[in-house]
C-alpha positions as CSV (number, residue, x, y, z in Angstrom):
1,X,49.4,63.1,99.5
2,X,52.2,64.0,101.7
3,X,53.6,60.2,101.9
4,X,54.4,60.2,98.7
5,X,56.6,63.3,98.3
6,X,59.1,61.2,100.6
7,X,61.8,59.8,99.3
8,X,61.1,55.8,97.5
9,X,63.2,54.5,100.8
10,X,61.0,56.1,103.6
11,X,57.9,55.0,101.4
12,X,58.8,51.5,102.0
13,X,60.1,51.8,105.2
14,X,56.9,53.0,106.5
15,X,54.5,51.2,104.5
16,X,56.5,48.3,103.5
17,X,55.6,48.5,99.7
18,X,57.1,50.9,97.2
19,X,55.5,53.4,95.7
20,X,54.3,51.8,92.2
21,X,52.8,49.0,94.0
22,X,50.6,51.1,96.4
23,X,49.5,53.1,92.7
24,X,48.9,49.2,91.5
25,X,46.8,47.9,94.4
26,X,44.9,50.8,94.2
27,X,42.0,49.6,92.2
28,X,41.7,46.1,93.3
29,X,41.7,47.7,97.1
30,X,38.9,50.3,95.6
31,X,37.2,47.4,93.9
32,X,37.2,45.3,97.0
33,X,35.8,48.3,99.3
34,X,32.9,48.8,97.2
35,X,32.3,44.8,97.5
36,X,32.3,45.0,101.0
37,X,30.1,48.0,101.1
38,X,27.5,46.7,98.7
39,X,27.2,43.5,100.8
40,X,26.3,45.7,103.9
41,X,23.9,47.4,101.9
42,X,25.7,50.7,102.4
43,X,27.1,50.7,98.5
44,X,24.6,53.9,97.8
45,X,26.6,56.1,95.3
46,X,25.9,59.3,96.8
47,X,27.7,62.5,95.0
48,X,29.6,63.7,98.2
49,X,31.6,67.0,97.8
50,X,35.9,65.8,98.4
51,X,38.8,64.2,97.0
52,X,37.6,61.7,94.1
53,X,37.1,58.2,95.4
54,X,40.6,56.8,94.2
55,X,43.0,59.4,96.1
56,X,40.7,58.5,99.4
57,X,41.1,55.1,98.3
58,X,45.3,55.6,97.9
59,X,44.5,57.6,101.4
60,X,42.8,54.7,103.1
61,X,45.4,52.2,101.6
62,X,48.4,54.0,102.8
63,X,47.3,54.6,106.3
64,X,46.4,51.1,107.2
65,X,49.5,49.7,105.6
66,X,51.7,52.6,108.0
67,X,49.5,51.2,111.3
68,X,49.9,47.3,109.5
69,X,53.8,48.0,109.4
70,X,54.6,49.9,112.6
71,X,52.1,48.8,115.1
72,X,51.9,51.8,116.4
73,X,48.8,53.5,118.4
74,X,45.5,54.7,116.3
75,X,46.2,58.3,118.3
76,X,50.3,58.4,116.4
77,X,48.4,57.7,113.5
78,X,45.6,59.9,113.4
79,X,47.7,62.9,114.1
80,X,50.3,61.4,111.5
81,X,47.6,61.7,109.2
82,X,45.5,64.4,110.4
83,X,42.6,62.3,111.2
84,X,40.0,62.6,113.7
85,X,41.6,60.3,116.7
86,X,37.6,59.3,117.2
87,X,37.2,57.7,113.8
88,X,40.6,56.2,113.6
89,X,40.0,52.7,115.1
90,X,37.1,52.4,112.7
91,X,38.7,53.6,110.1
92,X,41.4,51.5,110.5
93,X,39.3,48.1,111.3
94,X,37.9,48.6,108.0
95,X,41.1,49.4,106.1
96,X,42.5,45.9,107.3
97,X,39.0,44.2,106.0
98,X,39.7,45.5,102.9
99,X,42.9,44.5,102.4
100,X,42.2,41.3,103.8
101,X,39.6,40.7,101.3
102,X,41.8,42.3,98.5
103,X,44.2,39.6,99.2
104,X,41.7,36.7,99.5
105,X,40.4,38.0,96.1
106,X,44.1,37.6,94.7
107,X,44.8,35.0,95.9
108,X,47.5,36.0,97.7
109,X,46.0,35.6,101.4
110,X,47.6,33.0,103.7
111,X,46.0,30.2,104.5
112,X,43.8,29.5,107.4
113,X,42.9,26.1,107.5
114,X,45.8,24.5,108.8
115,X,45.0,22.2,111.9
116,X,48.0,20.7,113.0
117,X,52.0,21.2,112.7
118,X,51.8,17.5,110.6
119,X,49.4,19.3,107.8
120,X,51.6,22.2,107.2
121,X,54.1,20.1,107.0
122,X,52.4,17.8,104.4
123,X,51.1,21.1,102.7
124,X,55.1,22.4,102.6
125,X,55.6,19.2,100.7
């Protein structure tokens, strides 16, 4: 994957994590997609000729946290990544659901429930 034969400093910049912690979310962002797959009933393990699942995983991971980090347009980063600009929303929506529900599966996701500026304060302590 051409990301990571930049420099650990361009890495981060663009993704915002370094290197080893993209390799270490790996499998609990794989783990999660297949969750999320399963409970759309679209889970089927169907032998499809390509990369094996955890560098599309590592693929999938890495793009969303580049779009996540520099806000830029789905057609910068489809031809960043040599993507199909048609599938890149999509691909993209999902990429943020995963890592969404990687985080909430953490633990690590912020919390949502706050109604007023008095409960965050309360909740701050």
């Amino acid at each position: 994957m051409f990301i990571f034969m930049l420099p650990e400093r361009q890495v981060k910049s663009l993704t915002g994590l370094s290197k080893a912690k993209i390799v270490k979310m790996v499998p609990s962002f794989s783990e999660a997609y297949r969750e999320l797959k399963a409970s759309k009933g679209k889970g089927k393990n169907k032998k499809r000729p390509g990369a094996p699942l955890k560098y599309m995983m590592r693929f999938r991971l890495i793009y969303t946290l580049v779009y996540l980090k520099s806000n830029q347009t789905n057609d910068f980063i489809a031809s960043m990544f040599k993507v199909p600009r048609s599938s890149m929303a999509a691909l993209i929506n999902e990429g943020i659901e995963v890592i969404t529900h990687t985080c909430e599966k953490l633990g690590v996701a912020p919390a949502r429930d706050i109604k007023s500026a008095e409960e965050a304060l309360n909740k701050l302590g």
